[in-house]
C-alpha positions in Angstrom: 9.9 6.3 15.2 9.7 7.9 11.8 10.0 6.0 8.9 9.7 6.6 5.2 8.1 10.2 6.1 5.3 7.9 8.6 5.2 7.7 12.5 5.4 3.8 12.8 4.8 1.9 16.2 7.3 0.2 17.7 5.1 -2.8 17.8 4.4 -4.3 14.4 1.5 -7.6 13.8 3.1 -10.2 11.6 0.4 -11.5 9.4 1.6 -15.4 8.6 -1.1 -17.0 11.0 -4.1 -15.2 9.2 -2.7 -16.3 6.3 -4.7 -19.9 7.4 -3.3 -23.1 5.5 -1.2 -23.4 2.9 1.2 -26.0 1.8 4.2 -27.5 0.1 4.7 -29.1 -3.2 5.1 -32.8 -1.5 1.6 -31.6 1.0 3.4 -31.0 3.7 1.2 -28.5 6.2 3.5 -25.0 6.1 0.5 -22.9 7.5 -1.5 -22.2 10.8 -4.7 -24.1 10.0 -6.9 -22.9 12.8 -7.4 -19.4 11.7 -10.7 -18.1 10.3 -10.7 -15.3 7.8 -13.3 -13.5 10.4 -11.0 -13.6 13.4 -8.4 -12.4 11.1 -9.6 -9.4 9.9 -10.9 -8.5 13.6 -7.5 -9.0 14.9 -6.1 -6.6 12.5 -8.9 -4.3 13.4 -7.9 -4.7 16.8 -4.1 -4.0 15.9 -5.2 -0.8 14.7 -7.5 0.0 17.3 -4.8 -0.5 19.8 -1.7 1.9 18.4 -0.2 -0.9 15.3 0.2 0.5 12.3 2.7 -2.0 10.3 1.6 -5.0 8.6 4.4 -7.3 8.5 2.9 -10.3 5.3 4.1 -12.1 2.3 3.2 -13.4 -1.0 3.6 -16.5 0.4 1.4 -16.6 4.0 -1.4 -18.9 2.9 -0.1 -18.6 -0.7 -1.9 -15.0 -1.4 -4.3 -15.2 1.5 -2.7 -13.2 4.1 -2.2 -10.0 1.5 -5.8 -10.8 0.0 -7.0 -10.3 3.4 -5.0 -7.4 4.2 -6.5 -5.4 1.5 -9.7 -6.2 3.1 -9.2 -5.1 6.5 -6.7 -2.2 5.7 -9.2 -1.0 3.0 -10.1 2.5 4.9 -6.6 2.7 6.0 -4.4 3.7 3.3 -1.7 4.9 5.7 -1.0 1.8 7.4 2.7 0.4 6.9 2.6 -2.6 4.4 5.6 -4.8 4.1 5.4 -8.0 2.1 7.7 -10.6 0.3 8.5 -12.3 -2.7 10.7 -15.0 -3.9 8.6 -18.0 -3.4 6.3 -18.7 -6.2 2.2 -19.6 -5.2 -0.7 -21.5 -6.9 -3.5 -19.5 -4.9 -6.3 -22.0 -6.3 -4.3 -25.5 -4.4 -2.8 -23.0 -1.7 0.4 -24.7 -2.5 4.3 -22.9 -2.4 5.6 -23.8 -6.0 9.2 -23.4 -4.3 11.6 -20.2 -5.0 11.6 -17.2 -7.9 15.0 -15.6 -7.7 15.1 -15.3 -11.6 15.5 -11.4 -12.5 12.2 -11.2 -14.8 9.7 -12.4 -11.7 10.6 -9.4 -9.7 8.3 -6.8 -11.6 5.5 -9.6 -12.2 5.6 -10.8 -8.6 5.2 -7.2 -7.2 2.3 -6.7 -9.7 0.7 -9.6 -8.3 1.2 -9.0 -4.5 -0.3 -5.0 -5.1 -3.4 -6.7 -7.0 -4.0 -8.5 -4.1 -3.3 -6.1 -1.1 -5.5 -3.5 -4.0 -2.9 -0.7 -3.3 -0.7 1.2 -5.8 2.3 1.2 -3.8 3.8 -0.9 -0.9 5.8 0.1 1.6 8.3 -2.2 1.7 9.1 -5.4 -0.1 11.6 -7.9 0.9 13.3 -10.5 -0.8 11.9 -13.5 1.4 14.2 -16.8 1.1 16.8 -16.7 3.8 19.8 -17.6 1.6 20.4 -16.2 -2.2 24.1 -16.2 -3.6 24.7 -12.3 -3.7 25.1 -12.1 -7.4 21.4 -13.1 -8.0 20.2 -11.5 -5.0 21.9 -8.5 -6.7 19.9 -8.8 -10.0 16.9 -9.2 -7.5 17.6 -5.7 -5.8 18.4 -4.0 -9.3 14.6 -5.0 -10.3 13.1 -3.7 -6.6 15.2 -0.4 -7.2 13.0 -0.5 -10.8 10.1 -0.6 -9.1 10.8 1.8 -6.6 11.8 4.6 -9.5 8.3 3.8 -10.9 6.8 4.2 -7.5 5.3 0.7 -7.1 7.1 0.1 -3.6 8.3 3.1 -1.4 11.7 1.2 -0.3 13.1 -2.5 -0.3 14.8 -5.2 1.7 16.1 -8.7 2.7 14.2 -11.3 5.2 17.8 -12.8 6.2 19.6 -13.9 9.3 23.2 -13.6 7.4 24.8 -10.8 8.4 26.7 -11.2 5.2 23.8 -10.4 3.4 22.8 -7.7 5.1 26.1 -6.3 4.8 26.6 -6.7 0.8 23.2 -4.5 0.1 23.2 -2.5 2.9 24.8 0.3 0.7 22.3 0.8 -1.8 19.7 2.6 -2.4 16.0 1.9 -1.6 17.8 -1.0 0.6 16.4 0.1 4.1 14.9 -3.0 5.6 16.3 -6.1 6.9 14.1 -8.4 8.6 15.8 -11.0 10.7 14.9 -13.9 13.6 15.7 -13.1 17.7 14.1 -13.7 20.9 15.3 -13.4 24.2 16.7 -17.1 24.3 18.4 -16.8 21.2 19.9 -12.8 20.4 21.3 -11.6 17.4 24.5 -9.2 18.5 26.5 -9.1 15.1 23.3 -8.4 13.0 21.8 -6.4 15.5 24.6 -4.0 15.7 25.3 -3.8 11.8 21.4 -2.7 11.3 21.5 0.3 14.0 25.3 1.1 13.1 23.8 1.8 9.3 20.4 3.3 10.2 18.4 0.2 8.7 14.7 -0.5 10.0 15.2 -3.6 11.8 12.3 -6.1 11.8 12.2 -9.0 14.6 10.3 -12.1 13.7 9.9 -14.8 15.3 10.2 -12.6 18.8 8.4 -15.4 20.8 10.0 -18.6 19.2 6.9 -19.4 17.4 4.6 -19.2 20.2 7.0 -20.7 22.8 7.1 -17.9 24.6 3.6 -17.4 25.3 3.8 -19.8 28.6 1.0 -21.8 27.6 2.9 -24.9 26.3 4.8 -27.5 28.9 6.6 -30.8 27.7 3.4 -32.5 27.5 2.3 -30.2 24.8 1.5 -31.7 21.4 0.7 -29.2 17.9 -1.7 -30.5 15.7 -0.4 -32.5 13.0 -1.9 -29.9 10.3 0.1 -27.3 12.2 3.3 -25.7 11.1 5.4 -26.1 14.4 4.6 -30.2 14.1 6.8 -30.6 11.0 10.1 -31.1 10.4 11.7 -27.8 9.1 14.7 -26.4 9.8 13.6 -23.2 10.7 11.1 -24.9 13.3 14.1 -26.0 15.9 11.5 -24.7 19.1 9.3 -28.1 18.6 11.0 -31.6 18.2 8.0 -33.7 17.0 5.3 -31.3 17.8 6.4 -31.0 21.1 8.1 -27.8 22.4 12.0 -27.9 22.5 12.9 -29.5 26.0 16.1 -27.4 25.8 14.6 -24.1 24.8 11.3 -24.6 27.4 14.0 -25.3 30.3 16.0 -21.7 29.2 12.7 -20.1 28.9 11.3 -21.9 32.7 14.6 -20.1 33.9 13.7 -16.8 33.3 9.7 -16.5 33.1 9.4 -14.5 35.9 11.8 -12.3 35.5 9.9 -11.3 32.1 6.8 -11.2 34.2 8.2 -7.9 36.1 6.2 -5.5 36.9 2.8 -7.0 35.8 3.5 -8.0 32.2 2.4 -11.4 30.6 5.4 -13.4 29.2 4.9 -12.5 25.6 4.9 -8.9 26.8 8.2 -9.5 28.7 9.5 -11.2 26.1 9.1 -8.1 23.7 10.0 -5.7 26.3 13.6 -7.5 26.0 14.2 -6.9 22.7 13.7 -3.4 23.5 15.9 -3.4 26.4 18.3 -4.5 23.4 17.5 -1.7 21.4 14.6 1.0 21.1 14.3 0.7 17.2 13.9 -3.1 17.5 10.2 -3.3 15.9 9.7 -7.0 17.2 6.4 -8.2 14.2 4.7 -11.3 16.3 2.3 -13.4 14.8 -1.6 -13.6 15.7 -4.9 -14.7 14.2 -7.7 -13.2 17.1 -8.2 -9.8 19.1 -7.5 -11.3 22.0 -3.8 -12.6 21.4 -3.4 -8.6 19.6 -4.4 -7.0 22.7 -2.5 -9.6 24.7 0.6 -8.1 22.2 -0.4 -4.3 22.4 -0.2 -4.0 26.0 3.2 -4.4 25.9 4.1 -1.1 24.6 2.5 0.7 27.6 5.1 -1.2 29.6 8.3 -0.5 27.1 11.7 -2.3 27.8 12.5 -4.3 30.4 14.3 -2.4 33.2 18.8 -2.6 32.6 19.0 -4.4 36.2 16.0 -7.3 34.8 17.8 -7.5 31.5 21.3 -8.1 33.2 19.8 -10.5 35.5 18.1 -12.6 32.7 21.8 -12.4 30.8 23.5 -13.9 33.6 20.8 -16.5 34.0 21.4 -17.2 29.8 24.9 -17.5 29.9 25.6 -19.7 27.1 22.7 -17.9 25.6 21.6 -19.4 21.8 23.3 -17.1 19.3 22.8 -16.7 15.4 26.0 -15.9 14.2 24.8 -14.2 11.0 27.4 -17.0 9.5 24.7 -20.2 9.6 20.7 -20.1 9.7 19.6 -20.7 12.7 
């Protein structure tokens, strides 16, 4: 797929786990604490090594960390994709989230500040990161990014939203070429999803395995860390209850595991191949913090999508499948 003049994989490595700890203004944990800046920079090493060329981070992944190491391992690889986001202020020294920027004048200041960190001139892409911003100032937001784009600081611009709304209001302008929204295979997208390809817009899929869910590896007697992102209480972290995996998601997900294993692949692989069975410009941008879980992800794009009669089989078997409606966040 070309984008912005580059060949981009259809694969991208999303960058919040090497982003290591981080937290919010009351302490609560909002990061993946068992990552190592070592593993990190191997893993995106490995990325590249295996066919990934787009960096999916934020301003906010280990408040500066993730873009700080980015610059580090990307530093002899200028042509890799970079997409980041802004909206949420950071104190780098305390690692701590200092809760939303969606005034006009932090636009051009926060850019500044993520390209000082990931030590390029320009970045690919910049998104608008908090889910939900009334239009107008999300409006005032884009105006600034379009600035920035005419001074050739970022190369195009975007919106990290599951509103199809959203979406829908910016979709027209120009620079706007990015949306960057949540699906997995027990929970699909169908109104965003067909607004993004209907309009030619590069659509970005994160959480594409439920925040690990989907990896197999966690049963109902599975327990996170307390330190660890998927043990709080967010609203955006619905696949654990209490640290422990989501009974309701883990019996949808039992239902169709082997089904995602056809043909040889692992479940996260299957997993991915769905959400190109849904579309072939999906470009699904899972987390991972070691070489092993990358290689684990790469080796799904030898396989490609999931065979039509697999993906109408695991429909059926969904039926009642979890849907964001584009009208409520997940």
């Amino acid at each position: 797929m070309k984008f912005l003049d580059k060949d981009i994989s259809p694969l991208g490595l999303g960058c919040w786990p090497i982003g290591g700890k981080m937290f919010a203004a009351d302490g609560t944990s909002l990061g993946y604490t068992n990552s190592n800046d070592k593993d990190s920079i191997e893993a995106v090493h490995a990325a590249l090594a295996n066919g990934i060329n787009v960096f999916d981070t934020a301003t906010a992944y280990g408040a500066g960390h993730s873009e700080r190491l980015l610059a580090v391992a990307l530093k002899d690889h200028p042509d890799a994709v970079v997409i980041t986001k802004i909206g949420i202020g950071i104190n780098e020294k305390t690692r701590t989230l200092t809760g939303e920027e969606l005034e006009a004048e932090s636009v051009m200041p926060a850019i500044d500040n993520s390209l000082k960190r990931l030590e390029r001139e320009s970045v690919d892409v910049v998104l608008l990161h908090p889910n939900t911003v009334p239009l107008e100032q999300a409006g005032l937001i884009f105006d600034e990014m379009e600035k920035a784009r005419q001074m050739g600081k970022i190369q195009s611009f975007g919106w990290s939203t599951d509103f199809v709304a959203n979406a829908k209001a910016m979709q027209h302008r120009k620079g706007f070429s990015v949306v960057e929204h949540a699906m997995h295979v027990l929970m699909d997208a169908p109104k965003m999803q067909s607004l993004l390809h209907d309009k030619g817009l590069l659509c970005l899929i994160r959480s594409p395995l439920a925040m690990g869910l989907l990896s197999g590896k966690y049963t109902a007697d599975s327990t996170m860390p307390a330190d660890d992102i998927r043990a709080t209480k967010q609203d955006w972290t619905g696949y654990y209850i209490d640290g422990k995996p989501n009974p309701e998601y883990l019996s949808r997900f039992d239902a169709i595991r082997e089904l995602l294993r056809s043909d040889g692949r692992t479940t996260v692989q299957g997993a991915l191949a769905w959400l190109w069975g849904k579309s072939a410009d999906n470009i699904p941008v899972p987390g991972a913090r070691n070489t092993g879980q990358v290689e684990g992800l790469a080796g799904a794009i030898a396989y490609g999508a999931l065979a039509p009669n697999v993906m109408a089989e695991i429909d059926g078997l969904l039926d009642g499948q979890f849907i964001s409606d584009g009208e409520s966040p997940r």
